[in-house]
TORGUTI-857386 format. One record per atom (N, C-alpha, C): residue in three letters; x, y, z. Coordinates in steps of 0.2 Angstrom, whole numbers, plus 2048, in hexadecimal, padded with zeros to 3 digits. Layout:
<sites>
AlaXYZ/...
</sites>
This chain:
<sites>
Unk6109E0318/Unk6139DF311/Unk6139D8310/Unk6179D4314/Unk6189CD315/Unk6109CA312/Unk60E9CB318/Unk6069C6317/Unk6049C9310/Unk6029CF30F/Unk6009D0309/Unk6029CF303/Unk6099CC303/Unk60C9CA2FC/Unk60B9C22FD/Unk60A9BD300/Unk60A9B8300/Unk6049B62FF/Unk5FE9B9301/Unk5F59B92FF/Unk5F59BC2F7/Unk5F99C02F6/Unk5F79C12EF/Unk5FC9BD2EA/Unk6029B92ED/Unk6049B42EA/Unk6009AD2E9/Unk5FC9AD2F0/Unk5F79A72EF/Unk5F29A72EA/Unk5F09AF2E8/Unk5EA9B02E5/Unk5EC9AD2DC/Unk5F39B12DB/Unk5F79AF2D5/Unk5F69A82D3/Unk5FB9A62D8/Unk5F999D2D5/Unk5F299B2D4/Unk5ED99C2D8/Unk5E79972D9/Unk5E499B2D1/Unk5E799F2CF/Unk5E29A32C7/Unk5E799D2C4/Unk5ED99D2C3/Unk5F29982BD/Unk5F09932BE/Unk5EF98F2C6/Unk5ED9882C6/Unk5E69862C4/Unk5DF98C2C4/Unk5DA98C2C1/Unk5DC98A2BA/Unk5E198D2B8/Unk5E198B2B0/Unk5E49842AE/Unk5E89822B1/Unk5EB97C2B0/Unk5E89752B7/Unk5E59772BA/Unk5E09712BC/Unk5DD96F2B6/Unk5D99712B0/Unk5D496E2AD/Unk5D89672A8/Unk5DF96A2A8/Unk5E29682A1/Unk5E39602A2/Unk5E395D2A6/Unk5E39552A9/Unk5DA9542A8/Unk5D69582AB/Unk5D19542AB/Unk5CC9552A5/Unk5CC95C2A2/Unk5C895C29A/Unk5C8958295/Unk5CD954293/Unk5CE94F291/Unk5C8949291/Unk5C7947299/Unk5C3942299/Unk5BC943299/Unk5BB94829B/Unk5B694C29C/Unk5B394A296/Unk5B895028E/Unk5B494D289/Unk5B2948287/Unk5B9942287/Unk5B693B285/Unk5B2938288/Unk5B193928E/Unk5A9935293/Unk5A2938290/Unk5A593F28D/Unk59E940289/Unk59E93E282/Unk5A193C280/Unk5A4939278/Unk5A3940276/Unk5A4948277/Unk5A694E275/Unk5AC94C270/Unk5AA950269/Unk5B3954266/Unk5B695426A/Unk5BD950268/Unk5C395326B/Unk5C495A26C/Unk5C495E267/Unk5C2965265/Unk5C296926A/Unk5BC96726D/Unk5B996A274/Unk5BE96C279/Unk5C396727A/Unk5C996827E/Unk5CC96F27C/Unk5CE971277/Unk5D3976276/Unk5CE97D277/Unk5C797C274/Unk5C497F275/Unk5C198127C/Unk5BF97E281/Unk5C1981288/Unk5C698528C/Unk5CB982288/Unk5D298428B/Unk5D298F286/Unk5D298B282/Unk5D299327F/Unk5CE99A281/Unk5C6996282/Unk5C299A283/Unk5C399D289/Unk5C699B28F/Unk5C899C294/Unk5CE9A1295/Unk5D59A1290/Unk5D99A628E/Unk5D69AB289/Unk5D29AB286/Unk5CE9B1283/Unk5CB9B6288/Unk5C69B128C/Unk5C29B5292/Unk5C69B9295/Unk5CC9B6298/Unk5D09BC29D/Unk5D49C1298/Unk5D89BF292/Unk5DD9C228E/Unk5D89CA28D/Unk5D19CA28A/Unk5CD9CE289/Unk5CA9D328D/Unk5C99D0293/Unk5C69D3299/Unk5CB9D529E/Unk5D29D429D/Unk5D69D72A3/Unk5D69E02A1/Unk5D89E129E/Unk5D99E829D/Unk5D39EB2A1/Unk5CE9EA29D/Unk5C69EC29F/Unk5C59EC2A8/Unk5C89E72AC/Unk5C99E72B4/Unk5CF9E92B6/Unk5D19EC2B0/Unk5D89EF2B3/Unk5D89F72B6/Unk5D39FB2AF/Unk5D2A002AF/Unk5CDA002B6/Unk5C89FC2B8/Unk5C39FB2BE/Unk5C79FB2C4/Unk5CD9F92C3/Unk5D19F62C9/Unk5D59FE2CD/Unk5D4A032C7/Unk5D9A092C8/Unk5D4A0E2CA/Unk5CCA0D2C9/Unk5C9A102CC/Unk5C6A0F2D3/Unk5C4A072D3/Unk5C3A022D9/Unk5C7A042DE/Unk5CCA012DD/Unk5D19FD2E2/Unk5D19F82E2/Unk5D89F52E3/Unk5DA9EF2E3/Unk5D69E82E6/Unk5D59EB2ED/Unk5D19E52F1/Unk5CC9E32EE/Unk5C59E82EF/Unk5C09E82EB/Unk5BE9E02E6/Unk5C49E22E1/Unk5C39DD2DA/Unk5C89D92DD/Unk5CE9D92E1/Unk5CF9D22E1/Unk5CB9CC2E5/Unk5C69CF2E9/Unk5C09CD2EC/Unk5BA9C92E5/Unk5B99D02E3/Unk5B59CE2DE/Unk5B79C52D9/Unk5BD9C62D6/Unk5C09C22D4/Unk5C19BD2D7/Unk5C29BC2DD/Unk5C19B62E2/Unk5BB9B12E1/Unk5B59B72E1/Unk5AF9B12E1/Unk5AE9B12DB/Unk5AF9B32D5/Unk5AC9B32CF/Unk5B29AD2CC/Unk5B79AB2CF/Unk5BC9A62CD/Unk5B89A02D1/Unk5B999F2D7/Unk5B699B2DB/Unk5AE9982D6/Unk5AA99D2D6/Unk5A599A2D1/Unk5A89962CD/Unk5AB9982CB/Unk5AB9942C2/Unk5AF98D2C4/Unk5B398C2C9/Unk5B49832C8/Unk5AC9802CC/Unk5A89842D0/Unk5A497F2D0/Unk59D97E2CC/Unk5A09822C6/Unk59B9842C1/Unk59E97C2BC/Unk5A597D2BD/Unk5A79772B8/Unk5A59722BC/Unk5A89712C3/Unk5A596B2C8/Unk5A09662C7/Unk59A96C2C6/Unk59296C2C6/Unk58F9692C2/Unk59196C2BB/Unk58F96C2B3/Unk59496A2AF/Unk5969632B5/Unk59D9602B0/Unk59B95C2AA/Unk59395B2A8/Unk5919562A3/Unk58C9592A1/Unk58F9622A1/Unk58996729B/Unk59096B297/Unk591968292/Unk59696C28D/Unk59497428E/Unk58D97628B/Unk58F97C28A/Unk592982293/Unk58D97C299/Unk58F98229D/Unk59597F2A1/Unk59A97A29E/Unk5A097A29E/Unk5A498229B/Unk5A1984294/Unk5A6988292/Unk5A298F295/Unk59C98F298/Unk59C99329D/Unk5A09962A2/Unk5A39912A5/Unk5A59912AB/Unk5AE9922AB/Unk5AF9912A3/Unk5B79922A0/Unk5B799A29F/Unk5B099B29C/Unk5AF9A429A/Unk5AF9A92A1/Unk5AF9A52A7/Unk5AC9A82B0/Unk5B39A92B2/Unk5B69A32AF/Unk5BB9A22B2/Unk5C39A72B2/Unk5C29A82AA/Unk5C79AB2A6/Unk5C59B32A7/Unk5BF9B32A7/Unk5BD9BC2AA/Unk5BE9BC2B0/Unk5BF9B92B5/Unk5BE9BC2BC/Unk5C99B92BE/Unk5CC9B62BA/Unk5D19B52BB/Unk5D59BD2B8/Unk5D29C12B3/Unk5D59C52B0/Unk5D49CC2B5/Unk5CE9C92B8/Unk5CE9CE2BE/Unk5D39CE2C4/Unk5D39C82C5/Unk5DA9C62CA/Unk5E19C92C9/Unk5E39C82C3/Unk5E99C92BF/Unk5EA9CF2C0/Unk5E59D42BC/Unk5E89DA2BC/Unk5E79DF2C4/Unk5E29DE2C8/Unk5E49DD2D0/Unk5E89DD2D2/Unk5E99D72D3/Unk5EF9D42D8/Unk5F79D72D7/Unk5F89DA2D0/Unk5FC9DD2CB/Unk5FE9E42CC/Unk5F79E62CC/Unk5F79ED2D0/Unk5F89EF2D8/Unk5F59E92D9/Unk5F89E92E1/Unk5FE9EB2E3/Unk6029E62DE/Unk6089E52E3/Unk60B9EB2E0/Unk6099F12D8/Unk60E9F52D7/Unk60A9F92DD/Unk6069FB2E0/Unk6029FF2E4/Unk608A002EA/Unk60A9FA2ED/Unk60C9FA2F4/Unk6159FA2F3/Unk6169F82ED/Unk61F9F92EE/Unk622A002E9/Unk6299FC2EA/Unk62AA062E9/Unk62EA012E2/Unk631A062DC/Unk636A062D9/Unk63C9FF2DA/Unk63E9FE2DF/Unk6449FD2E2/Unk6429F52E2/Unk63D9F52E5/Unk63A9ED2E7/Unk6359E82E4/Unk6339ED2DC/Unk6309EB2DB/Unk62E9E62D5/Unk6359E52D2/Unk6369DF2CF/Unk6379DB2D4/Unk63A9DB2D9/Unk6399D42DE/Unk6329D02DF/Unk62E9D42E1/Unk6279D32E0/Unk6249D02DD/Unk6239D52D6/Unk6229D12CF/Unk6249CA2CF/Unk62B9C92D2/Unk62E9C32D0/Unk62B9BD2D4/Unk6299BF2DA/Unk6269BC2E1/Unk61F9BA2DB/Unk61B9BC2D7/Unk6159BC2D4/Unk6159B82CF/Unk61C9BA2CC/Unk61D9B42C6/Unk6229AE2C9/Unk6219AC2CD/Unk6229A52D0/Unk61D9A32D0/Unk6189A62D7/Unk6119A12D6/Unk60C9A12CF/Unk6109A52CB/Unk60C9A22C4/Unk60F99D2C1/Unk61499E2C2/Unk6179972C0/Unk6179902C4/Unk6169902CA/Unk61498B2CD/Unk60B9872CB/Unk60798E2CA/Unk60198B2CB/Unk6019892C4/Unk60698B2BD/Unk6059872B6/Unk60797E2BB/Unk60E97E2BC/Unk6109782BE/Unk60D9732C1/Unk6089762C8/Unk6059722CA/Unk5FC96F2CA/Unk5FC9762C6/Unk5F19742C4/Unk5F09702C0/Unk5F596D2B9/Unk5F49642B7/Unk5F495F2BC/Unk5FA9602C2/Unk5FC95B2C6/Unk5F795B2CB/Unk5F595F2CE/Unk5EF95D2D1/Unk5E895D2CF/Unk5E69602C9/Unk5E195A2C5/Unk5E39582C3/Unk5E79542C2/Unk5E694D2C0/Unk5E69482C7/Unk5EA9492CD/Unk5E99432D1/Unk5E29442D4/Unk5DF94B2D8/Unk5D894B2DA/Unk5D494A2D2/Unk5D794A2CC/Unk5D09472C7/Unk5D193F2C9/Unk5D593C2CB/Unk5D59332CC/Unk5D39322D2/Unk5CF9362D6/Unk5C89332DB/Unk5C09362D7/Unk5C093B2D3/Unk5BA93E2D0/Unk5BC9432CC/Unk5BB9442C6/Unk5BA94A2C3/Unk5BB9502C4/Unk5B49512C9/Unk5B19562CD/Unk5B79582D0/Unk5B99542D6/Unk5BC9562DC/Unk5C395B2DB/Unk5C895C2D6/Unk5CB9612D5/Unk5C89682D6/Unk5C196A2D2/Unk5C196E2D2/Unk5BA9702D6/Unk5B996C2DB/Unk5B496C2E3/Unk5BA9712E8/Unk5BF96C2E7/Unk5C49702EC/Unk5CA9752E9/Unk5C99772E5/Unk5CC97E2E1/Unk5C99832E1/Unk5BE9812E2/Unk5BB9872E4/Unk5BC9892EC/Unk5BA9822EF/Unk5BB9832F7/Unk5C198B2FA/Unk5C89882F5/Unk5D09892F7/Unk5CC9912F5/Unk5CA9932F1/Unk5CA9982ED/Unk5C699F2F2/Unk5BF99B2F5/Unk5BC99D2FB/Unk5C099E302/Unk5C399A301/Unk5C799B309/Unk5CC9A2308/Unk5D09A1303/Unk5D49A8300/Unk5D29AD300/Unk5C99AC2FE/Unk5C79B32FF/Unk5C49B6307/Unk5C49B2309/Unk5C29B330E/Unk5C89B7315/Unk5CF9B3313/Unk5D39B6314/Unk5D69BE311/Unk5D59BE30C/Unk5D79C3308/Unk5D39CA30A/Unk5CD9C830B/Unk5C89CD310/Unk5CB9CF316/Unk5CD9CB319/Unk5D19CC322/Unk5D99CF320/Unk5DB9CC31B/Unk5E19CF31B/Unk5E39D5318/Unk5E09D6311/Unk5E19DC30D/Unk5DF9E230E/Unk5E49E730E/Unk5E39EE310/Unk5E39F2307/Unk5DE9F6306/Unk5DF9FB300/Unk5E69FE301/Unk5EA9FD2FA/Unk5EFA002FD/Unk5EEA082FA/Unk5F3A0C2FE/Unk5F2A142FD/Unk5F2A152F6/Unk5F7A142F6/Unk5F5A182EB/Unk5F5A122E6/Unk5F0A162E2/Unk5EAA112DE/Unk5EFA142D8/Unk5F4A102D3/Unk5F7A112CF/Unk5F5A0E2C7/Unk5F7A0F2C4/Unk5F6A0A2BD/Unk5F9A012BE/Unk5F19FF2BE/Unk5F09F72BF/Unk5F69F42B8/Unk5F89EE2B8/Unk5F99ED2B2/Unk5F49E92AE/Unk5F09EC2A9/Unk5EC9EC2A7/Unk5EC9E52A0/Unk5F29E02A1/Unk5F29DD29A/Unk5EE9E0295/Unk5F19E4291/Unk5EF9E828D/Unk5EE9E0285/Unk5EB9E2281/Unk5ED9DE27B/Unk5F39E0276/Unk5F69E4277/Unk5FD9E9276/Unk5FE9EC27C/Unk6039EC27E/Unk6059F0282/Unk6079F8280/Unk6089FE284/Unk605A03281/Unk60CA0727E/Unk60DA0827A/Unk616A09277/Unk61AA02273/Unk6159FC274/Unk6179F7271/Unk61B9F426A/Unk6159FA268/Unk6179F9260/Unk61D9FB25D/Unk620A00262/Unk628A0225F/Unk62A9FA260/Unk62A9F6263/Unk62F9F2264/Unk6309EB25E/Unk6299EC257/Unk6299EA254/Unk62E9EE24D/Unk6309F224F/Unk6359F224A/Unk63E9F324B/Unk63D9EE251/Unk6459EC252/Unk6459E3253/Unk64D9E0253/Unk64B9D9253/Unk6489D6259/Unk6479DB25D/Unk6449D8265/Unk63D9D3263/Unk63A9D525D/Unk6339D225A/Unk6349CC259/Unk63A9CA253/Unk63D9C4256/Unk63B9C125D/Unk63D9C2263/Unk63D9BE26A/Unk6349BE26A/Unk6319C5268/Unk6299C226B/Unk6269BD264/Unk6289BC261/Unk6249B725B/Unk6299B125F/Unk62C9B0260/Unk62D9A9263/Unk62C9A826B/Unk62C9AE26E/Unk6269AB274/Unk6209A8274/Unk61D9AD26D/Unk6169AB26C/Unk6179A1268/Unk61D9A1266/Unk61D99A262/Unk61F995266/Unk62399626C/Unk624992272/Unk61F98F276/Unk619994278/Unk61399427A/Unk60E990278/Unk60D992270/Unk60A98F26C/Unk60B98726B/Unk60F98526C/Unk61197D26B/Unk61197A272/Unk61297E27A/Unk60F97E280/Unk60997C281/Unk60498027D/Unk5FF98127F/Unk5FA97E27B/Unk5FE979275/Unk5FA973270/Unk5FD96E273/Unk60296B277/Unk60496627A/Unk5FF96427E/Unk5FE96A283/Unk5F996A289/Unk5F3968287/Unk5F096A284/Unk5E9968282/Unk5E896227D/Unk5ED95D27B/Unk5EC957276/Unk5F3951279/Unk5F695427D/Unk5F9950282/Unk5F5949285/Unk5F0949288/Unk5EE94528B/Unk5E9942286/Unk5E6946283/Unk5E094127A/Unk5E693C278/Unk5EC93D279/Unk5F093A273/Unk5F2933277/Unk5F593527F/Unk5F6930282/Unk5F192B285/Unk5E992E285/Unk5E492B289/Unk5E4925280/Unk5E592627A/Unk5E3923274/Unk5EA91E274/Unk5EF91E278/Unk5F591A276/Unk5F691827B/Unk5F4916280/Unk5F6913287/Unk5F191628C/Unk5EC916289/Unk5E691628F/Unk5E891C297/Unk5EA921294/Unk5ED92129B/Unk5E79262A1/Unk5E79282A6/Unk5E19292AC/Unk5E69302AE/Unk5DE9342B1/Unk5E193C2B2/Unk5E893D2B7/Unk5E59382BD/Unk5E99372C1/Unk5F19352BE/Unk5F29322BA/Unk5F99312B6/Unk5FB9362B2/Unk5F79392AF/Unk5F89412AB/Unk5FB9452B0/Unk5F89442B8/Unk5F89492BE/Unk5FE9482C1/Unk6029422C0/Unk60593F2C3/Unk60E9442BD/Unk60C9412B7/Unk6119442B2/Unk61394A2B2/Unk60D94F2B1/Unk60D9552B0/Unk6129582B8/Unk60F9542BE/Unk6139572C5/Unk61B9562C4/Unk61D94F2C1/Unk62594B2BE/Unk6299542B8/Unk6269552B4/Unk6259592B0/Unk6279602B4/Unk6239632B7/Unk6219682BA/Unk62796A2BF/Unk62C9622C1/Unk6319632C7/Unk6379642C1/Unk6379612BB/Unk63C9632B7/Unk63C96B2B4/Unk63696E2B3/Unk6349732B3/Unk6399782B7/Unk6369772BD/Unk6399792C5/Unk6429792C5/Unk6459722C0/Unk64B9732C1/Unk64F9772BC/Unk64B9752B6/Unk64F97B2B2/Unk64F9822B5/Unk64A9842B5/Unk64A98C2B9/Unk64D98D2BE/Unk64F9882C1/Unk65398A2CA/Unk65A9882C7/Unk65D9822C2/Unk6649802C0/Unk6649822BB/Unk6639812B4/Unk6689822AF/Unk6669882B0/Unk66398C2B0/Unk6619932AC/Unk6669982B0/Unk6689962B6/Unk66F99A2BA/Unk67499A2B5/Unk6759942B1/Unk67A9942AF/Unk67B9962A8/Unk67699A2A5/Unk67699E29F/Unk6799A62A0/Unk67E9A529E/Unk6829AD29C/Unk6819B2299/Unk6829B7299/Unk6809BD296/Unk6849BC28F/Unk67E9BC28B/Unk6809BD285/Unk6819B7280/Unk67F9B0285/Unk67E9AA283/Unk6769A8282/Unk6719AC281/Unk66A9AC283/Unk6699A627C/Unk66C9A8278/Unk66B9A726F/Unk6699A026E/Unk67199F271/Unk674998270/Unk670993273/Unk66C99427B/Unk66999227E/Unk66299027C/Unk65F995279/Unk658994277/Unk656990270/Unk65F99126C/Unk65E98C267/Unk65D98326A/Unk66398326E/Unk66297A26F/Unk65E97A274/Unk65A97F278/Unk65197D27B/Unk64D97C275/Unk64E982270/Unk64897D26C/Unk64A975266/Unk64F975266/Unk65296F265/Unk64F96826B/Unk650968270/Unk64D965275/Unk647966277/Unk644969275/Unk63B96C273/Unk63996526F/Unk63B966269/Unk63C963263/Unk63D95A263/Unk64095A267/Unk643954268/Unk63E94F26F/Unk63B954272/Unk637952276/Unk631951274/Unk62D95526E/Unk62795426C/Unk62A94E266/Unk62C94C260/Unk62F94725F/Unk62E93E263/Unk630940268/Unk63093926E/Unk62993726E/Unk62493E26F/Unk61C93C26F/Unk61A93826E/Unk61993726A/Unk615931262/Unk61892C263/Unk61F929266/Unk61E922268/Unk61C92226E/Unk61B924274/Unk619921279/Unk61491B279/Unk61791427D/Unk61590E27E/Unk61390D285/Unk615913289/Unk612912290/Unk615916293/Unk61191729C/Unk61391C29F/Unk61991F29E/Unk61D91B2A0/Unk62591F29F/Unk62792329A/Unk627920294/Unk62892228D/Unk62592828D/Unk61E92A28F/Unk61992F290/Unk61C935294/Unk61F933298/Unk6209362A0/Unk62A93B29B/Unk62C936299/Unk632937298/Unk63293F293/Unk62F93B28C/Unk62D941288/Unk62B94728A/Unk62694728D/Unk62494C28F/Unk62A951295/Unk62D94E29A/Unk63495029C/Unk636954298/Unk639951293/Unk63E95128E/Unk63B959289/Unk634959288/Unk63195E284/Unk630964288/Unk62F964290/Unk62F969295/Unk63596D296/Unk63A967296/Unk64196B299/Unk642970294/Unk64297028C/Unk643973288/Unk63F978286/Unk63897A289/Unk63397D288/Unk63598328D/Unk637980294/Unk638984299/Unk63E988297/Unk644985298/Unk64A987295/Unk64A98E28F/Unk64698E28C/Unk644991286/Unk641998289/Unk63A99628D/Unk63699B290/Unk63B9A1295/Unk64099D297/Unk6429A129B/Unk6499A4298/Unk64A9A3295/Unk6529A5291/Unk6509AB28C/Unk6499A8289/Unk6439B0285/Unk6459B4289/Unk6409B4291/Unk63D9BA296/Unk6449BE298/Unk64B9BA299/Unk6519BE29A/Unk6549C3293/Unk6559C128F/Unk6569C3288/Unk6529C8286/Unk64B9C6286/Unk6469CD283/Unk6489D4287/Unk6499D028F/Unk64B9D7292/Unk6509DB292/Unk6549D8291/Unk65D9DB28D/Unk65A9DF288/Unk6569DA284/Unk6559E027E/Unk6519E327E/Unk64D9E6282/Unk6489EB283/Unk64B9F3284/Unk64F9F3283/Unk6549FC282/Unk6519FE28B/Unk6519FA28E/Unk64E9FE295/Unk6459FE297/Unk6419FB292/Unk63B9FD292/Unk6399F5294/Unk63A9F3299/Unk63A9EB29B/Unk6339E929C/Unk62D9EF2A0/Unk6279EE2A0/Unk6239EE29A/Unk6239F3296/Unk61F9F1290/Unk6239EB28D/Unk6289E928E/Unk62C9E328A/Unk6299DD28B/Unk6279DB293/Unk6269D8297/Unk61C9D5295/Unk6199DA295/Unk6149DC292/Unk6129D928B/Unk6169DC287/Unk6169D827E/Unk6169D327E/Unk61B9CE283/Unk61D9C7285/Unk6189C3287/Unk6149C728B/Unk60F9C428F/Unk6099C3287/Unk6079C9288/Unk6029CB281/Unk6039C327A/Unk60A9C3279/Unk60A9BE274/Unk60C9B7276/Unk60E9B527D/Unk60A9AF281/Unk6049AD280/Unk6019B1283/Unk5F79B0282/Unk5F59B127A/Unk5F79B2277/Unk5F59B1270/Unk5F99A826F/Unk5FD9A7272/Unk5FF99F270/Unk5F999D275/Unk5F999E27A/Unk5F399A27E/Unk5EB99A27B/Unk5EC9A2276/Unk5E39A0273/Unk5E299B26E/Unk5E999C26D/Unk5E8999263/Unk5EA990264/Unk5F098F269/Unk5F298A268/Unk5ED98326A/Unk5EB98426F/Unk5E597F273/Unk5DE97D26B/Unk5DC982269/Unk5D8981262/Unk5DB97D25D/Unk5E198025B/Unk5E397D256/Unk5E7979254/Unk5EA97525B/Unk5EC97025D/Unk5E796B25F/Unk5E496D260/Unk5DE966262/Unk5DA96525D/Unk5D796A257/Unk5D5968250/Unk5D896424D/Unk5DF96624E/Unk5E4962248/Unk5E595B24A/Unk5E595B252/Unk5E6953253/Unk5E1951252/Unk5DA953251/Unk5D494C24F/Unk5D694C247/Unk5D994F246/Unk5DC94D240/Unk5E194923B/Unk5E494A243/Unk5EC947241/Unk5EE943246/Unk5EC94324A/Unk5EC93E251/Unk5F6940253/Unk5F893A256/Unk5FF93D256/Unk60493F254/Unk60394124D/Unk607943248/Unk60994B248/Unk60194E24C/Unk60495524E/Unk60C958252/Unk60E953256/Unk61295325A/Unk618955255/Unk61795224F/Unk61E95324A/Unk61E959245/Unk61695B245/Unk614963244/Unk61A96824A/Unk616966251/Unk61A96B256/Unk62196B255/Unk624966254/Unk62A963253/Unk62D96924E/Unk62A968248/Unk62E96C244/Unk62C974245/Unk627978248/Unk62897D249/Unk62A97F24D/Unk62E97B253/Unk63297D259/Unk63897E254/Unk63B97924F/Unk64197924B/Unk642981247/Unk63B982243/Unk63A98723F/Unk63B98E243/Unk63998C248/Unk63899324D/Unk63F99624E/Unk64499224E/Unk64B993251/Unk64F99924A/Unk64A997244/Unk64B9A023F/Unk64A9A5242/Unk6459A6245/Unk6459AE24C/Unk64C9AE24D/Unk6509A8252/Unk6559AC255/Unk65C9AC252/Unk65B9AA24B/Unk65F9AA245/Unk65F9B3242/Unk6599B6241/Unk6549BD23F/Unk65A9C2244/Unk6579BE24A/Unk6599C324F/Unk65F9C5252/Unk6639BF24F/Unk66D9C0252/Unk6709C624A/Unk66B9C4243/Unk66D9C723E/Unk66A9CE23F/Unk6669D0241/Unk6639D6242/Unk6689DC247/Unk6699E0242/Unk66E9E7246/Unk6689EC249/Unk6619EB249/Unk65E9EF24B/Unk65B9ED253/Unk6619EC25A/Unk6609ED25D/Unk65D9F4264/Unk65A9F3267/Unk6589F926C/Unk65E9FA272/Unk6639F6271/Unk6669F6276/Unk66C9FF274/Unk66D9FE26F/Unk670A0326C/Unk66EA0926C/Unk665A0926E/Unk662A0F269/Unk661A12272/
</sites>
């Protein structure tokens, strides 16, 4: 059980840190080709489309299969696609290639690895588990900037040379370690709706999923016009993105381990309002930056309240889920990925637009967003009652 849940917590991170390795070095990438900015948000996107579209699709495969099988599969089809970007890191289109290889064979991973672990645990154990999966997903966001950007400050390439290698050696493992486990249950198939979901839109709990999805959304336009903004204001190098993003990422690490303990039941509200205040106040600081620190600082400042936020949602939604915390959980997931597809595009359009002035865009829709949980303290139509 042991060995098997720590290979498939390996497998977790290296699909999240595939995602967030790019985010440090697309950036220059483009500029070295005098590429649209554009492009940026546009890889990024097309890579959460890929997997959001195609999991269900290897979910349903996963419950016929078996598990191994396609976490196997998934392996080398992920593994491919950093050496696809490695390879043809100065061919745009089989760059977005290699974002479409990547994003499909992660959505195979995903709903696998998921399946898995509900296969082998019982009822009792099996949010512990989950919770063991969603740590290394949270790890591989935090640390796939920070290590592309320091291995992007020897070559480009090199992040995603040894992200393929790391990928091969997992599978290789995975092969020796992984046993089919006995019963092949319903995979979690990230549905694009989760299946019963729709009831949950006519209580105020829809409140909490439109501002995860607006949490997300400003996450996931930072991420992608972050470094255009700072490479145009202080010249800054991936390696120093890589460097920030890891600063960032340990703040990250401390909200979730420190403050978030100290949120009370029934104080969630309070909480998520002055996170997005501090959201706010963090993107605001942007558009001065004059040098690293200033850079480094802000971006702190914009995380701790992003995180604080994401996690103060994910406890709250599930109070208010009348008991049905899967599908709830689900929903949550579902309108994350709709911030990851939209916000990467539409944020990096508006910046060739607007250069740093979008920041005071994100600024005020972190502020506006805080109506949700205005909707939602007024709202008598809870599921907790029902």
């Amino acid at each position: 059980m042991k060995k098997s849940i720590i290979l498939l917590m390996s497998v977790q991170f290296f699909v999240y840190l595939g995602f967030g390795i790019i985010i440090p070095i697309l950036p220059e990438v483009i500029i070295q080709q005098n590429l649209s900015e554009i492009h940026v948000g546009g890889l990024l996107t097309i890579y959460a489309l890929a997997s959001f579209f195609t999991a269900p699709l290897w979910g349903a495969l996963s419950d016929r299969t078996g598990r191994k099988k396609l976490i196997l599969i998934g392996l080398i089809g992920f593994s491919l696609s950093f050496f696809l970007f490695a390879f043809f890191i100065e061919n745009i289109i089989l760059l977005y290639a290699s974002r479409v290889v990547g994003g499909v064979f992660s959505g195979a991973l995903y709903t696998a690895v998921t399946g898995f672990v509900g296969d082998m645990t019982t009822e009792e154990n099996r949010n512990k588990y989950m919770g063991f999966l969603g740590m290394s997903i949270g790890l591989g966001f935090i640390f796939g900037p920070a290590i592309g950007g320091v291995l992007g400050g020897i070559s480009l390439q090199v992040p995603f040379i040894a992200s393929g290698i790391l990928t091969l050696l997992i599978l290789v493992y995975a092969g020796i370690i992984l046993k089919e486990p006995e019963s092949v249950g319903e995979a979690n198939k990230r549905q694009l709706l989760p299946k019963g979901g729709m009831m949950f839109w006519q209580y105020r709990i829809r409140n909490l999923f439109l501002l995860s999805f607006m949490v997300t959304l400003i996450l996931a336009g930072l991420e992608s016009t972050f470094q255009l903004f700072q490479i145009s204001k202080i010249e800054i190098t991936p390696i120093q993105i890589g460097y920030l993003f890891m600063v960032s990422g340990f703040v990250d690490a401390g909200i979730q381990g420190g403050v978030v303990r100290r949120i009370k039941n029934g104080t969630e509200t309070q909480w998520i309002l002055g996170a997005q205040i501090v959201t706010a106040i963090g993107l605001i600081l942007i558009p001065f930056s004059t040098n690293l620190f200033w850079a480094g600082f802000s971006l702190s400042v914009f995380i701790a309240g992003n995180a604080l936020a994401r996690t103060a949602l994910v406890s709250l939604t599930s109070k208010e889920s009348g008991g049905k915390y899967g599908t709830a959980a689900g929903m949550t997931y579902s309108m994350d990925n709709m911030g990851r597809i939209i916000g990467p595009l539409l944020f990096t359009w508006l910046f060739t637009r607007m250069n740093g002035d979008i920041y005071y865009i994100s600024a005020i829709l972190a502020i506006i967003s805080i109506a949700l949980i205005f909707l939602y303290r007024n709202s008598k139509k809870s599921l907790r009652s029902v």
